[in-house]
C-alpha positions as CSV (number, residue, x, y, z in Angstrom):
1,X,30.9,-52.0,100.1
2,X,30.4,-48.7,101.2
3,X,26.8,-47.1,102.4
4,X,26.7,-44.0,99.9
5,X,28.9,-45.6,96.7
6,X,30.2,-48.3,94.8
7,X,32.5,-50.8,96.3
8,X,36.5,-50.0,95.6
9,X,38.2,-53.1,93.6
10,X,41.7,-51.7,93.5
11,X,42.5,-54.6,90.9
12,X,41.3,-52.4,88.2
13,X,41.1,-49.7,86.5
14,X,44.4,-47.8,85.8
15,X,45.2,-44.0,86.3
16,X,44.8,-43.1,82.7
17,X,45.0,-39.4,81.7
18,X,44.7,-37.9,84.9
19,X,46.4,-34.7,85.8
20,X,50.1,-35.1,86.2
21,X,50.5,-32.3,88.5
22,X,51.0,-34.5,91.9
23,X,54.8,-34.2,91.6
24,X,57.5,-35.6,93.6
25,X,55.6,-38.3,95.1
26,X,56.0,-36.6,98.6
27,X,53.8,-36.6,100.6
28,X,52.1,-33.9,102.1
29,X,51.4,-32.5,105.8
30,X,48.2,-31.6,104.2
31,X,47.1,-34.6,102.9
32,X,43.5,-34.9,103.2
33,X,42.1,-38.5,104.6
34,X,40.7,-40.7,102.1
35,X,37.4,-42.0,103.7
36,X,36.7,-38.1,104.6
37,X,37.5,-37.3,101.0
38,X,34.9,-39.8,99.8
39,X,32.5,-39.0,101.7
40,X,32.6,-35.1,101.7
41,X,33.1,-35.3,97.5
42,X,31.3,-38.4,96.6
43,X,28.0,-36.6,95.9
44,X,30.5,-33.6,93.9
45,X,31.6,-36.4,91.8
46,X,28.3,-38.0,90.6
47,X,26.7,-34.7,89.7
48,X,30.2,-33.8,87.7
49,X,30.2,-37.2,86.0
50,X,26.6,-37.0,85.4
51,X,27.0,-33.1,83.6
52,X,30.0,-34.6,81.9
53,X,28.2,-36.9,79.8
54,X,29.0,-40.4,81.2
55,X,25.8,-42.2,80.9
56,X,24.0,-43.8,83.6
57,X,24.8,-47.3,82.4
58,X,28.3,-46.1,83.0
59,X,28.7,-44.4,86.0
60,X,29.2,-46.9,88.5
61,X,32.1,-47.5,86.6
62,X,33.5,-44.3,86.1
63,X,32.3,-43.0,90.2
64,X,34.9,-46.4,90.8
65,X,37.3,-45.4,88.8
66,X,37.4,-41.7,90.4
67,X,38.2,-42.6,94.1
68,X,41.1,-45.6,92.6
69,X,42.4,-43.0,91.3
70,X,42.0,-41.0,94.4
71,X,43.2,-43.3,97.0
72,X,46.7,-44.6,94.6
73,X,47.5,-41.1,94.0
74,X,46.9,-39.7,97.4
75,X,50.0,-40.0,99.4
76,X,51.8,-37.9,96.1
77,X,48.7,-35.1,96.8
78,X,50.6,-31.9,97.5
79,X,48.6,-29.7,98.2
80,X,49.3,-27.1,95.3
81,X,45.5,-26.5,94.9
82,X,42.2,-27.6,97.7
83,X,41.6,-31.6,97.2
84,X,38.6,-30.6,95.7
85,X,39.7,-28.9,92.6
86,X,42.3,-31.3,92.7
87,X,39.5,-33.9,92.8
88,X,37.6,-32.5,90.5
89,X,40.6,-32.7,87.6
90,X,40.4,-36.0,88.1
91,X,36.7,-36.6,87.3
92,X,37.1,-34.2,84.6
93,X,39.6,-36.7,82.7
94,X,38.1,-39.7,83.9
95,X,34.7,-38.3,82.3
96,X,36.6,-37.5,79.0
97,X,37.6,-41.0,79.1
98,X,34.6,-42.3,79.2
99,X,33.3,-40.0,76.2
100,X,36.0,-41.2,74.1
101,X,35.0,-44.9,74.8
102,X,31.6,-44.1,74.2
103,X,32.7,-42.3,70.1
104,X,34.5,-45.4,69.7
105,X,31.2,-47.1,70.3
106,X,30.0,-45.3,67.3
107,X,28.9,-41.6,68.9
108,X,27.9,-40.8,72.2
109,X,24.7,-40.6,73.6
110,X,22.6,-37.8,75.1
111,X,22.6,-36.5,78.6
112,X,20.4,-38.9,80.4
113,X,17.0,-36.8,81.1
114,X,16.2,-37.9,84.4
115,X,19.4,-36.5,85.9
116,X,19.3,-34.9,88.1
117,X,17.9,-37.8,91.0
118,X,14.3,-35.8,91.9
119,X,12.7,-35.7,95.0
120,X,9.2,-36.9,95.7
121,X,7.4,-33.4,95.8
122,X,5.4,-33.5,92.0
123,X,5.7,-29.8,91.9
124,X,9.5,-30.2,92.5
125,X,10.0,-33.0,90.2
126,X,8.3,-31.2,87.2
127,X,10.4,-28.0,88.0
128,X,13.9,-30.0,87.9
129,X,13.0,-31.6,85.3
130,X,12.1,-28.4,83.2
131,X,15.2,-27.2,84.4
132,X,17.6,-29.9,83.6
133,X,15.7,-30.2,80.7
134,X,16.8,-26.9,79.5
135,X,20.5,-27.1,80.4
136,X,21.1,-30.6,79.4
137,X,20.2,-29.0,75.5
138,X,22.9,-26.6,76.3
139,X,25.5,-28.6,77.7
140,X,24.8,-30.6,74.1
141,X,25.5,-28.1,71.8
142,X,29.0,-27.3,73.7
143,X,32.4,-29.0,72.6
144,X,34.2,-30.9,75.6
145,X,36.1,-27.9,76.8
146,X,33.5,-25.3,77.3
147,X,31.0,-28.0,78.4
148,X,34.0,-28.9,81.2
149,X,34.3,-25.4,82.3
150,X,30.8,-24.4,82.3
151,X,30.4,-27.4,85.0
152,X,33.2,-26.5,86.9
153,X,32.5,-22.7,87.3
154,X,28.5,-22.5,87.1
155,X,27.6,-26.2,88.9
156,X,30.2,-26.3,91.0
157,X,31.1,-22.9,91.5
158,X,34.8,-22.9,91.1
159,X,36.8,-20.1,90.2
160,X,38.9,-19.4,87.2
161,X,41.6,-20.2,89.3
162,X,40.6,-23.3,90.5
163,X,39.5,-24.3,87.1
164,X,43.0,-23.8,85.7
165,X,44.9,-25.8,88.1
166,X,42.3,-28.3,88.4
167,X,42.3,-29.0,84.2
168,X,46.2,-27.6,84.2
169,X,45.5,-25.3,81.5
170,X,46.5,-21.7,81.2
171,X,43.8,-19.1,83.4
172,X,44.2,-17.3,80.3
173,X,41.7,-20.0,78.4
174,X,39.9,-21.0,81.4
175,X,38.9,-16.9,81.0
176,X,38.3,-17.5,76.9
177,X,36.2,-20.4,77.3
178,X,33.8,-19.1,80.3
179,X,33.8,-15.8,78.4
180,X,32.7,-17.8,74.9
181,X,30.1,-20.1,77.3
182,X,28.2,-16.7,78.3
183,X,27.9,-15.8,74.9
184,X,26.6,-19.3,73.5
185,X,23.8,-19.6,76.7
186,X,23.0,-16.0,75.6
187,X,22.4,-16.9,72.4
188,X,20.5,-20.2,73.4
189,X,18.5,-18.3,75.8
190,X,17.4,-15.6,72.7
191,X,17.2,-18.5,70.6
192,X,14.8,-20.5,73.3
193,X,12.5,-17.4,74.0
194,X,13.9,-16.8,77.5
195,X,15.3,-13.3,76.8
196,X,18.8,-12.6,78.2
197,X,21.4,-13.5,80.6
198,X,22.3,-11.8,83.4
């Protein structure tokens, strides 16, 4: 088992849904190494995952299910877009996944409130958790695709570029969607008091 994540069981889990953009199956000079992958993204991944909705109960699971995906699809990875966005397509699906289990399950449940992990410093801990707090209500109200690109361009800071090849949409939506998510935490910011968005 690794230090920092889950152990790897490559007997499960299969590749389902994830972005079919790998091509050929050639692989590339650029290929990134796998155990330098996990460990540079592993931490991307959880906080992804976590803003995605898959529950804490869950996400073992899902983190596992990530880097199989990772390391089977790999030597195919060419290099069309940083492993990162490319890595970060694949938690998207693999969190939609786990969403749809969960409304078969009879409804999903809400963002876990003690994410993100706090540190020991109270005055920290009460801050994060205000703050969390206050976008995990947000990230509620949102349907699956704006929630997705809200994490992807305002958590983890990737452009509308990245965004689009990472979920293989058109840059076109990925602009529609982050223009209609600055509108709705507008609104949710006049709506909680807070006064208005930059």
């Amino acid at each position: 088992m690794r230090e920092n994540g889950p152990a790897l069981d490559e007997s499960q889990h299969p590749d389902e849904g994830l972005p079919s953009r790998l091509g050929s199956g050639r692989p590339s000079c650029a290929q990134p190494d796998f155990d330098a992958l996990y460990e540079d993204q592993f931490a991307v991944v959880w906080r992804m995952l976590r803003a995605l909705g898959v529950q804490a109960d869950s996400l073992d699971d899902a983190l596992q299910d990530v880097f199989l995906a990772v390391h089977r699809q790999l030597p195919s990875f060419e290099a069309r877009s940083s492993a990162k966005t490319w890595l970060c397509g694949i938690a998207c699906n693999i969190a939609s996944n786990y969403r749809r289990r969960e409304r078969r399950k009879g409804g999903l449940l809400p963002l876990d409130p003690a994410f993100p992990e706090l540190g020991p410093d109270p005055h920290d801990k009460l801050e994060q958790t205000r703050a969390w707090d206050f976008i995990r209500h947000f990230l509620e109200g949102l349907d699956e695709g704006k929630r997705t690109v809200y994490v992807l361009s305002r958590l983890e800071g990737l452009s509308a570029q990245e965004i689009a090849a990472a979920l293989e949409i058109p840059a076109n939506t990925v602009y529609s969607r982050i223009h209609a998510v600055e509108a709705a935490f507008k609104a949710f910011l006049l709506a909680q008091g807070q006064g208005v968005y930059p």
